[in-house]
C-alpha positions in Angstrom: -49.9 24.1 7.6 -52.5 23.0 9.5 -53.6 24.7 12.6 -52.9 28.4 11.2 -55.9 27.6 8.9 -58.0 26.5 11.3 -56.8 30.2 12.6 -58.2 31.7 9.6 -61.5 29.9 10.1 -62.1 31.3 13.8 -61.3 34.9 12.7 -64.0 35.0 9.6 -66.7 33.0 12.6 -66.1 36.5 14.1 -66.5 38.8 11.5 -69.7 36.7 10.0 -71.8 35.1 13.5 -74.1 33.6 11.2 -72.0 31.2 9.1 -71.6 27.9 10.9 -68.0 27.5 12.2 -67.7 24.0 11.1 -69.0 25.0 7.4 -65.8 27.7 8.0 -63.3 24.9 9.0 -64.7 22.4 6.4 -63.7 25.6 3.5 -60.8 26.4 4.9 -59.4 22.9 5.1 -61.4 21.8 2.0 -58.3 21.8 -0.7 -56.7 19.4 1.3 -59.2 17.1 1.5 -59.9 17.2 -2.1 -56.5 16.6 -2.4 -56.9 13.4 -0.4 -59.9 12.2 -2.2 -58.3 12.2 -6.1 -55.0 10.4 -4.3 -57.4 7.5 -3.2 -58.5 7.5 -6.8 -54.6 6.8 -8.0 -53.6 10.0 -9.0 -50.1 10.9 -8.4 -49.0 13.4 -6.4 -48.0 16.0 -8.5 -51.4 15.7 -10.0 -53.4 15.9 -6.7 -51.7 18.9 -5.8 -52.0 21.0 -8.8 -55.7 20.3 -9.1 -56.1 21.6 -5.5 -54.1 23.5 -4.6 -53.1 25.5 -8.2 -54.5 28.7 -9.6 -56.3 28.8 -12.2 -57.9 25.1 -10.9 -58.0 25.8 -6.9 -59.8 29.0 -7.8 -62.9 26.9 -9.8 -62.6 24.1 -6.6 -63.0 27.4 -4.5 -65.9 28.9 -6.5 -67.8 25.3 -6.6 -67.7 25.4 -2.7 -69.2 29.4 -2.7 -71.7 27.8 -5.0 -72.5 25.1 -2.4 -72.8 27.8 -0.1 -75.0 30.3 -1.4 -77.5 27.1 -1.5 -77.0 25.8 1.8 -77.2 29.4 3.4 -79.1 31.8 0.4 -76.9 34.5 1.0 -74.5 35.8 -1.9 -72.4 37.0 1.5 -71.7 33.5 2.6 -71.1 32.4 -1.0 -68.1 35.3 -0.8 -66.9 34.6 2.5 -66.8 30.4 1.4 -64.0 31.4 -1.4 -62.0 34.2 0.1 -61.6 31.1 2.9 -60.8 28.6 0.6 -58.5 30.6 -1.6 -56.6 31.8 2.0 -55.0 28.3 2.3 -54.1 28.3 -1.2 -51.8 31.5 -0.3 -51.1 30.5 3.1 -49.3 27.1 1.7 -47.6 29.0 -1.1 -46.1 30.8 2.5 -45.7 27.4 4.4 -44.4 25.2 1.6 -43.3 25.1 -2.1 -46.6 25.0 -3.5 -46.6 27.4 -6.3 -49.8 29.9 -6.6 -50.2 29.7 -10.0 -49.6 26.8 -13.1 -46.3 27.3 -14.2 -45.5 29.7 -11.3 -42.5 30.0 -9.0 -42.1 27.5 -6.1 -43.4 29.3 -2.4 -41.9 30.4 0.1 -40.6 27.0 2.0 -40.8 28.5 5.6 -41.6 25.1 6.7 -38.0 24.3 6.1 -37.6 25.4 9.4 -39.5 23.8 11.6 -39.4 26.4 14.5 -40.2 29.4 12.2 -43.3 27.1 11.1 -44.5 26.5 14.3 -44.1 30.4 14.9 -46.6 31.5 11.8 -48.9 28.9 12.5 -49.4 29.3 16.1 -50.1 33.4 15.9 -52.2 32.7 12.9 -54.2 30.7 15.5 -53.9 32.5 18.2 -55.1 35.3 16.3 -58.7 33.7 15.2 -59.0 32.3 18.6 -58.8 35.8 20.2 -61.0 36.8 17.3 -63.4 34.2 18.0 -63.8 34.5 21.9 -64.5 38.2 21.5 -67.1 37.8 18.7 -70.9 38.5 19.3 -71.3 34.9 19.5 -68.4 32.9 20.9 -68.5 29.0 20.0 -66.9 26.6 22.6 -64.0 26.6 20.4 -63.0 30.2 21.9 -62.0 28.1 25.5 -58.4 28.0 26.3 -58.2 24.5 26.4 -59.4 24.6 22.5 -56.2 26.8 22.1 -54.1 24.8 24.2 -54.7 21.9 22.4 -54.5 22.8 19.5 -50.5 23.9 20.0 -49.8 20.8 21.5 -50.7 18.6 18.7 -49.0 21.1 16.1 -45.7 20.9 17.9 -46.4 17.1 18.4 -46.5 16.6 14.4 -43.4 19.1 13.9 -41.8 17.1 16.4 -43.0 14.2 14.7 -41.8 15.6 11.5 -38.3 15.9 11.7 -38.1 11.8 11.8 -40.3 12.1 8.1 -38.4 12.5 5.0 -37.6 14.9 4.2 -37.1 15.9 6.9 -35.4 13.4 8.9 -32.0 14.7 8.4 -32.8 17.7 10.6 -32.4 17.7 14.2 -33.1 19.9 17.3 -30.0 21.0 18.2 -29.1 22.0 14.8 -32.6 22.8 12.8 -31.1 25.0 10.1 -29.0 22.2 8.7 -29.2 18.8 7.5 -28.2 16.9 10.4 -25.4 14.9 8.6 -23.6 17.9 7.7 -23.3 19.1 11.5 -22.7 15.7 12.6 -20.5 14.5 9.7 -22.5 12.0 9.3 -23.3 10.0 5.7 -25.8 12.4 3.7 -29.3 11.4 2.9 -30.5 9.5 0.3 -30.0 10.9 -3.6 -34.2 11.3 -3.3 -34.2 14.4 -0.7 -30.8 16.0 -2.2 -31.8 17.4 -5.8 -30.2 16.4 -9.1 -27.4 14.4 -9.2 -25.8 16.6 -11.6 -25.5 19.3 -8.7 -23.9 16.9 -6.5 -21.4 15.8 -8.2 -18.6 18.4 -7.8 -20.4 19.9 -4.0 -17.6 18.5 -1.4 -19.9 18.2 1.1 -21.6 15.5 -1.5 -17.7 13.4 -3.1 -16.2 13.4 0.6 -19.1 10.4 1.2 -18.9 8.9 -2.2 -16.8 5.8 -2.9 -13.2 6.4 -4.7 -12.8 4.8 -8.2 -10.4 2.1 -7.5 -7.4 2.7 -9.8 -7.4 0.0 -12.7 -4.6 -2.7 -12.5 -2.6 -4.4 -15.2 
């Protein structure tokens, strides 16, 4: 998810005039760039995600940032504001993806494993906080339709884009709610985007594409 945070951001610039919009976007975007600063550091992936993106850890990242606000700003308000934004993406990708809200907790909601109902969320979640935004007390040039407009065509850009990434590349337009190869009858992906072997091994749709043990002679 990217542009329905940026959504989220816009709507709490129109509650709160005085916060600085970019401070908003910078929260609201910041677990994701934590995320990319410990996976330049070498951290795996699993690792980068939990520690920002995973209760109880996102929530301390979150209450650092209120901490950085309440000095930049002196108000206890914009300290509150700070984490209830940064904590929103945590929830909102636990809707978007598999992320899981809490250590040890059960995977999220996947909607992003279909692409159009993806676009869907994200795009009202922006719309919303751009509406928000242009009817605010004090409008920033981000509330002009051109803002808007471009910001749609780059998220259906990279969802178009997408669906050539693993793993998504076995979907397709014409048949989104399917692995491509299945409605094609085409060879299935690699082992890496299909789960456990194990679980593979007796699905048809898996042993009509693997190759038959040639009987032993002599």
């Amino acid at each position: 998810m990217i542009i329905g945070h940026l959504g989220v951001a816009f709507a709490a610039r129109s509650r709160w005039p005085r916060l600085s919009i970019y401070w908003l976007i910078l929260a609201t975007l910041a677990p994701d760039l934590f995320r990319a600063a410990l996976a330049a550091t070498g951290m795996s992936m699993w690792g980068t995600t939990r520690y920002s993106h995973v209760l109880p850890y996102s929530a301390l990242f979150a209450l650092a940032l209120g901490l950085v606000a309440l000095a930049l700003f002196r108000t206890g308000q914009a300290a509150a504001v700070t984490v209830a934004v940064v904590l929103s993406h945590i929830l909102l990708d636990a809707v978007s993806g598999q992320k899981a809200l809490w250590d040890g907790g059960p995977a999220g909601l996947n909607a992003q494993r279909y692409q159009q109902l993806e676009f869907v969320i994200e795009a009202a979640l922006c719309w919303w906080g751009w509406r928000l935004l242009g009817r605010s007390p004090a409008p920033t040039w981000l509330s002009r339709r051109g803002v808007l407009a471009a910001m749609l065509v780059f998220e259906a850009a990279f969802q178009a884009w997408s669906l050539n990434q693993r793993p998504y590349a076995t979907r397709c337009w014409v048949w989104p709610l399917e692995s491509c190869w299945e409605w094609r009858g085409e060879r299935p992906p690699a082992q890496a985007d299909a789960g456990p072997a194990s679980s593979r091994q007796n699905d048809p749709r898996w042993t009509k594409f693997l190759p038959r043990r040639e009987e032993s002679r002599g």
